[in-house]
ZASE-846227 format. One record per residue (C-alpha): x, z, y. Coordinates in steps of 0.5 Angstrom, whole numbers, padded with zeros to 4 digits, always signed. Layout:
BEGIN
XZY/...
***
This chain:
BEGIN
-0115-0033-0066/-0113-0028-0060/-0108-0023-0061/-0105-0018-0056/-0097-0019-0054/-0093-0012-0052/-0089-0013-0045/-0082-0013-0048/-0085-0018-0053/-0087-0022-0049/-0080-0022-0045/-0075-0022-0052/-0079-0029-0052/-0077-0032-0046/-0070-0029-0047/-0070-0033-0053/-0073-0039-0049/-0067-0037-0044/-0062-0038-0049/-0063-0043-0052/-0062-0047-0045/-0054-0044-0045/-0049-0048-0047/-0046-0045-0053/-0038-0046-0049/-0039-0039-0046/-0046-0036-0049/-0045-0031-0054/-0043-0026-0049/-0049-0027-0045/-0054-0027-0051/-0052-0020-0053/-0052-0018-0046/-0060-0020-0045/-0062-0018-0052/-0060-0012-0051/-0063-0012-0045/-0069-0013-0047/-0068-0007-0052/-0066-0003-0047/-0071-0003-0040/-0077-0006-0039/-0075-0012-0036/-0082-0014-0031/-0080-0020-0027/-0076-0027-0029/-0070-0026-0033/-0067-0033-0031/-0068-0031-0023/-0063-0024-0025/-0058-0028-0028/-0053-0033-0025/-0048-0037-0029/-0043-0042-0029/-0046-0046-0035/-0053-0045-0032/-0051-0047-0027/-0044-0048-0023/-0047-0049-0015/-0051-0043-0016/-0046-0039-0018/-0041-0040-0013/-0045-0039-0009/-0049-0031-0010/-0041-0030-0012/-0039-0032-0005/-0045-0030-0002/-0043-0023+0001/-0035-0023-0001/-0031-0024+0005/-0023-0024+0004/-0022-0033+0002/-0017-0030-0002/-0020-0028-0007/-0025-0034-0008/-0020-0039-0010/-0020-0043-0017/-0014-0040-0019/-0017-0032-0018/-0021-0030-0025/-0029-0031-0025/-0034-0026-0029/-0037-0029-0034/-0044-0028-0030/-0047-0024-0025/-0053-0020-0026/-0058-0017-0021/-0062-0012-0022/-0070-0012-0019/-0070-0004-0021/-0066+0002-0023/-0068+0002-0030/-0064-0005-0030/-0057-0002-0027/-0058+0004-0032/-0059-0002-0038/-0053-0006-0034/-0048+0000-0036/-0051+0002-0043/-0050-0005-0045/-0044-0007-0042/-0041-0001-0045/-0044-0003-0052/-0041-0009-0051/-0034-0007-0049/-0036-0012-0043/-0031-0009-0037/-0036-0009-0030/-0035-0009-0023/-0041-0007-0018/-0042-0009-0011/-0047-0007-0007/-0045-0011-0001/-0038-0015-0001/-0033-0012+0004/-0029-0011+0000/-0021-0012+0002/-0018-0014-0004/-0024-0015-0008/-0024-0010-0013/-0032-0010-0013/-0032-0018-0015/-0025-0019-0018/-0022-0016-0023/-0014-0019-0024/-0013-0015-0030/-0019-0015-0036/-0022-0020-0038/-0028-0021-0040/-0032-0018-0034/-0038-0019-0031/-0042-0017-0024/-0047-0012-0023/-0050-0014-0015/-0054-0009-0013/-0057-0013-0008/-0064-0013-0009/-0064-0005-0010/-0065-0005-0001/-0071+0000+0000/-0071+0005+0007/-0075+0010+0006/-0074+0015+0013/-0077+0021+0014/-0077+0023+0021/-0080+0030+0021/-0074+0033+0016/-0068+0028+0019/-0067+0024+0013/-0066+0018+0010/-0066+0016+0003/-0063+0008+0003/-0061+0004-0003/-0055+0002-0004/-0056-0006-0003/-0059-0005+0004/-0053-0006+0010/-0052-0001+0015/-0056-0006+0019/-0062-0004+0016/-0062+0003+0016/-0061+0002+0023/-0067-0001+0024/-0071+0003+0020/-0069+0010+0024/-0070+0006+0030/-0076+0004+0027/-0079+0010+0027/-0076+0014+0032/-0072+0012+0039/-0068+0018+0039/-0065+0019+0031/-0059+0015+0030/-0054+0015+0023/-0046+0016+0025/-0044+0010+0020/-0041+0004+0021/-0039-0001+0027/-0040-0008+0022/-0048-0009+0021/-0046-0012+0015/-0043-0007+0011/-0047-0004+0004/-0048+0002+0004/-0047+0004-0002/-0040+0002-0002/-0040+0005+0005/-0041+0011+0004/-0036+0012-0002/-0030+0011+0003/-0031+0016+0008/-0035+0011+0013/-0033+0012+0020/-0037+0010+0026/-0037+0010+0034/-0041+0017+0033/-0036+0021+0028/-0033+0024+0035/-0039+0027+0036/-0043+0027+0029/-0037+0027+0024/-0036+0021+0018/-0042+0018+0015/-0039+0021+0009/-0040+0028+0012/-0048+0027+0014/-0048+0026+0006/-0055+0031+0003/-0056+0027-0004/-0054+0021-0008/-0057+0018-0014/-0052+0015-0019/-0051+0012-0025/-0046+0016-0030/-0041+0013-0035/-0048+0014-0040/-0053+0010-0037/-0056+0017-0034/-0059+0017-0028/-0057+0024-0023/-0058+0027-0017/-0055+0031-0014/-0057+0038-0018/-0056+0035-0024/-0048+0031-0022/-0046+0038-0020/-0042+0040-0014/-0036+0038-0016/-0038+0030-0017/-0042+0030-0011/-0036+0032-0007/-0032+0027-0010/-0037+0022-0009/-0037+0022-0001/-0030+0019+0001/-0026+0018-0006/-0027+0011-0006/-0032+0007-0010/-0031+0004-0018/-0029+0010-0020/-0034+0016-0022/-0042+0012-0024/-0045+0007-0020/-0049+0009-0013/-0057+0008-0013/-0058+0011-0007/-0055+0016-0002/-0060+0021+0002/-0058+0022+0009/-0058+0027+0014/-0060+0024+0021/-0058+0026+0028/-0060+0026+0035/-0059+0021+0039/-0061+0019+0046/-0065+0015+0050/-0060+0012+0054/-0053+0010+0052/-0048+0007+0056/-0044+0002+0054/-0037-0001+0056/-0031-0007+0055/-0025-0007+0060/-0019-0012+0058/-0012-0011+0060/-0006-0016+0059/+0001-0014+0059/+0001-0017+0065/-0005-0013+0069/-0001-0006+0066/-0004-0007+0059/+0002-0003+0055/+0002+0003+0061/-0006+0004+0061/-0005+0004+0052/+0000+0009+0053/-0005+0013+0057/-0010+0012+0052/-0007+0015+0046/-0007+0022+0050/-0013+0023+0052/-0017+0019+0047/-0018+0024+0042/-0018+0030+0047/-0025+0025+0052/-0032+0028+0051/-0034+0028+0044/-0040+0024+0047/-0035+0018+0048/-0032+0013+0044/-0027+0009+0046/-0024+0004+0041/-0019-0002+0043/-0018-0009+0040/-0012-0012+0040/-0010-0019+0040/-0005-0025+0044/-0009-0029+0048/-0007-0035+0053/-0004-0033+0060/-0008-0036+0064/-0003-0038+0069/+0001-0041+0063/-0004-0045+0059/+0000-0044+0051/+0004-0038+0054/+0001-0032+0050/+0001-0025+0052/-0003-0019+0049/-0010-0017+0051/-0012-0010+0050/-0019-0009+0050/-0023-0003+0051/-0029-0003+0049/-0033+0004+0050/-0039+0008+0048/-0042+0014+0050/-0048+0018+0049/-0051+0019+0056/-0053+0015+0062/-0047+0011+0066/-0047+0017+0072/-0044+0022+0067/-0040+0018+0063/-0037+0015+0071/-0035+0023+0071/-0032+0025+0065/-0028+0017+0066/-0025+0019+0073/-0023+0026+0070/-0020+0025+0064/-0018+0016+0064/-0017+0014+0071/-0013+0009+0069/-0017+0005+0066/-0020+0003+0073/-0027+0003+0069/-0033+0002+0075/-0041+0003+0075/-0041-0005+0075/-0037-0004+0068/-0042+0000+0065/-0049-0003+0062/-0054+0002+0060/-0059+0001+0054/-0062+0004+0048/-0057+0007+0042/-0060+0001+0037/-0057-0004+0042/-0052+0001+0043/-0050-0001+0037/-0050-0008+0036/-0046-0008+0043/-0042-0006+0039/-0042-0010+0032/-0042-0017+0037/-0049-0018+0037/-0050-0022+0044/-0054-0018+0048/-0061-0023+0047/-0061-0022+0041/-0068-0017+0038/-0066-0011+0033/-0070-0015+0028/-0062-0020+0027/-0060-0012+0024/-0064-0016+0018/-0060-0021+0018/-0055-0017+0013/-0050-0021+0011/-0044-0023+0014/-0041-0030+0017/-0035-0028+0017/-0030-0030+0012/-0023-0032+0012/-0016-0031+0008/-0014-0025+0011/-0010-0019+0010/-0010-0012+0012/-0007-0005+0013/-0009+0001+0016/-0004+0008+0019/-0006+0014+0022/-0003+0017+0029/-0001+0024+0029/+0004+0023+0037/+0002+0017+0041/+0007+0011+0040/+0012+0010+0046/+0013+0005+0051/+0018+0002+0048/+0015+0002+0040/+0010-0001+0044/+0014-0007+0047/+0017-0008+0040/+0010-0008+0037/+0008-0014+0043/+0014-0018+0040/+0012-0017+0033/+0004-0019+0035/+0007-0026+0038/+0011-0028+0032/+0004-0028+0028/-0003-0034+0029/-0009-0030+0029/-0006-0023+0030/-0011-0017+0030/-0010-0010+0030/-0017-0005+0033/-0015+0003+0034/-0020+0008+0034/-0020+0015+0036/-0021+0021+0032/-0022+0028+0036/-0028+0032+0037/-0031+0035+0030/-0027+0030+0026/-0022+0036+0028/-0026+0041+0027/-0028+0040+0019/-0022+0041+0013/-0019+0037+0009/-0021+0039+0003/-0029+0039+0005/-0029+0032+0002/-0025+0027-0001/-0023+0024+0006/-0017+0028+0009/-0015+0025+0016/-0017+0030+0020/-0015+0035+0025/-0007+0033+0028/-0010+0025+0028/-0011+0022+0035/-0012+0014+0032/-0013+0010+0027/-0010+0004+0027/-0013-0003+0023/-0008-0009+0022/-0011-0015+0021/-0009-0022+0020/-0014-0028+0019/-0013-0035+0017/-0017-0041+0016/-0011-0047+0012/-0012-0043+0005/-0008-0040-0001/-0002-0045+0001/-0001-0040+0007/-0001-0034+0004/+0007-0033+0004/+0007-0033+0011/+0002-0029+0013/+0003-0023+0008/+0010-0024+0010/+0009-0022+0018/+0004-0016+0015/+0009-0013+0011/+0014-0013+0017/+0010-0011+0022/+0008-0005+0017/+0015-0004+0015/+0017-0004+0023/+0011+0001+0025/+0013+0005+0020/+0016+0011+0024/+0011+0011+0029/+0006+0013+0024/+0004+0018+0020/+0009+0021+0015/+0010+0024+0008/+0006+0021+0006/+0004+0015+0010/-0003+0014+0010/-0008+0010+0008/-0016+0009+0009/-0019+0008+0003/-0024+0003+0006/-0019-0002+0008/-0016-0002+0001/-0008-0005+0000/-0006-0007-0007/+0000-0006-0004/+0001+0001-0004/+0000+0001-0012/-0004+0000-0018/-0006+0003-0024/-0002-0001-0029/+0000+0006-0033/-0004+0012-0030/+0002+0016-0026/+0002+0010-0023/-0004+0013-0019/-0001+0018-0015/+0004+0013-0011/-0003+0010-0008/-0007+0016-0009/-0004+0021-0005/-0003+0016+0001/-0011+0016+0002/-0014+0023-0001/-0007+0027+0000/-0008+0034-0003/-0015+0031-0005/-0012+0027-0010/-0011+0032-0015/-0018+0035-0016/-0020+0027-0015/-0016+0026-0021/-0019+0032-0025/-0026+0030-0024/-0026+0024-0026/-0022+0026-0033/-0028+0030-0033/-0033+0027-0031/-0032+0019-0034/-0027+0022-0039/-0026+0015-0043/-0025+0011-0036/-0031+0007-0037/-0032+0005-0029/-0025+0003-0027/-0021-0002-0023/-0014-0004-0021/-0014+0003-0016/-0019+0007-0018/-0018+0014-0019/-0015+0015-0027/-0018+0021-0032/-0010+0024-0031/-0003+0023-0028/+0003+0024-0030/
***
């Protein structure tokens, strides 16, 4: 006898035949999450493809919980794992997620692409159970040329949505990231600065609308969430308002042609003197020009095993090599930039130039998403209001060579980055800002040499201290640093809280206690529904 079976009857079955194959050591959790599911969304594609569990199977696990994390220290055996990973096909998936993580008291991180320095998207040190939302799969590009825009989904890389612009024009372009591999969606929630913000401002102020998630399981845009959230949304750091469905975001002219340049100077080919002038003029170049510089030690060549410092500028600019050999001669002489430097390109290549692609490699590689670098590693990051002196620098060279594989890569601000106010969106590093500074230390021998390294952090840190910024000393909210604080009472927050967001802080913190009132999105820094 034939019978009809309803969709959702059909998957509470193959949910049922799913449960019976989990180990009964850690089910429980997983039954009422999936069951509830089911009662939630209209699930349309396999369940076991959208879940990964230790008890399922361990090798799968590990491997989607590393895929797109980075930062080895947070991979270790010793570092708290979630009871599974979910990755949902849909929207309606991610709003069921957060129904039934709510219902469940299941405490929940969301990532959309891993470049999480301290791992906060993945980890979760301090509350137990947790489970992973992945947003992965949610990667859809749509861009409209004709309103010079772009709806990207939270799962797609920044990589991608490069491609799909250049894909439809050679002459529209997008000011985020310099990393092809970051998420977008937790981009964007940092402030997301690029190699165009000089001219074009933060990918944060390129912002016109965001699909998000609420604490509620309701999926809003912008009319809906209202200024205020959508304010708090580009730039307050991610984990602490809703989860990000999508962003839509306004495209800019770019174009035809686009030079890009590195020029290396040791310490022994005038490398402190050219830095010092660096920091002059960086912020005061043409808003078409972006000169950032890589510092690390390198070997003499002279000396085999003998380091020095190696600064390495490495340039863009939007326009052609005539004109950019113009504005260098005027205002950077000092770098001895030549013709023969320069190599000129469309902005698409420009922009894997400048991510480490090598120059053979089609724009199809954007695809690739996912990142190959991983390493133990720690972070920092500081804000330069008066360049640094000859010998703050001579002292800084002293403390670089102390460490294995130190790195440190200084972006200049200036331009629009100076015109638009503090208060515009969350990200308050603005006008009087020269540089950026990012310090980096990467190693390869495992947790055992953690001490060590985050030793000669906290030393160089402490060291630079009064050459940066001051009262506060401030952070970037992107290169998150547990060292400056976490919540573990909510006036904790305000240590951390005002080194990111300054006079910010404040509204952020009062928003979110309007907005997510029970804290139900939250981790070791997000932003708390009060302080003290």
């Amino acid at each position: 006898m034939a019978f009809a079976v309803s969709k959702r009857n059909a998957m509470a079955f193959a949910v049922t035949l799913l449960l019976v194959s989990i180990p009964m050591s850690s089910s429980t959790l997983q039954q009422d999450f999936l069951q509830c599911l089911v009662e939630n969304s209209d699930i349309s594609f396999p369940i076991t493809a959208a879940f990964y569990s230790p008890d399922q199977n361990a090798t799968l696990f590990k491997e989607e919980l590393e895929s797109t994390a980075q930062n080895l220290r947070y991979l270790t055996p010793s570092n708290p794992k979630p009871v599974f990973i979910f990755e949902p096909m849909y929207e309606t998936h991610v709003q069921a997620a957060v129904v039934c993580a709510k219902k469940l008291q299941l405490h929940m991180r969301v990532r959309s692409g891993g470049h999480d320095y301290e791992g906060l998207s993945f980890v979760s040190e301090n509350e137990t159970p947790f489970v992973i939302v992945d947003l992965s799969k949610l990667r859809q590009i749509d861009v409209d040329v004709d309103s010079n825009s772009a709806w990207a989904h939270a799962g797609a890389t920044v990589g991608e949505v490069y491609y799909r612009i250049q894909e439809k024009s050679q002459t529209h372009g997008f000011p985020a990231g310099l990393c092809s591999s970051l998420g977008i969606g937790g981009h964007l929630v940092g402030g997301a600065y690029g190699s165009m913000m000089r001219k074009f401002g933060l990918g944060a102020d390129n912002v016109l609308d965001a699909r998000i998630i609420d604490a509620n399981g309701k999926i809003l845009d912008r009319a809906a969430m209202g200024e205020d959230v959508f304010w708090a949304l580009r730039g307050g750091g991610g984990g602490s308002f809703g989860v990000i469905l999508a962003w839509k975001i306004k495209l800019v002219p770019v174009p035809a042609t686009v030079t890009v340049f590195t020029v290396t100077k040791t310490l022994e080919q005038d490398g402190t003197k050219v830095l010092y002038k660096w920091q002059q003029v960086a912020d005061k170049l043409d808003e078409d020009l972006f000169i950032r510089v890589i510092i690390q030690t390198a070997s003499k060549t002279t000396k085999p095993g003998n380091r020095t410092i190696s600064t390495s500028y490495q340039g863009q600019f939007l326009g052609d090599s005539n004109r950019l050999m113009q504005v260098m001669q005027k205002s950077f002489p000092e770098l001895g930039l030549t013709k023969k430097d320069c190599t000129e390109m469309s902005w698409i290549k420009s922009v894997m130039y400048i991510a480490g692609f090598p120059s053979s490699a089609a724009p199809e590689a954007l695809l690739d998403g996912k990142s190959l670098f991983k390493s133990y590693f720690k972070a920092k990051s500081d804000f330069v209001e008066e360049p640094i002196p000859v010998e703050g620098l001579e002292g800084l060279w002293k403390k670089l060579l102390e460490e294995d594989s130190p790195l440190t890569i200084w972006n200049p601000y200036g331009g629009v980055m100076s015109r638009i106010a503090e208060s515009e969106i969350p990200f308050p590093h603005r006008k009087g800002t020269l540089f950026k500074i990012q310090w980096l230390s990467s190693w390869s021998d495992g947790k055992a040499s953690d001490e060590r390294h985050m030793k000669w952090m906290r030393e160089m840190y402490s060291y630079m201290e009064k050459y940066v910024s001051k009262n506060p000393r401030r952070a970037y909210v992107n290169y998150r640093d547990l060292d400056l604080g976490v919540n573990e009472e909510e006036s904790d927050a305000r240590e951390w809280g005002t080194k990111y967001f300054k006079g910010n802080f404040e509204r952020l913190v009062k928003i979110k206690g309007e907005f997510d009132p029970e804290n139900f999105f939250r981790h070791e820094q997000s932003i708390p529904t009060k302080i003290g």
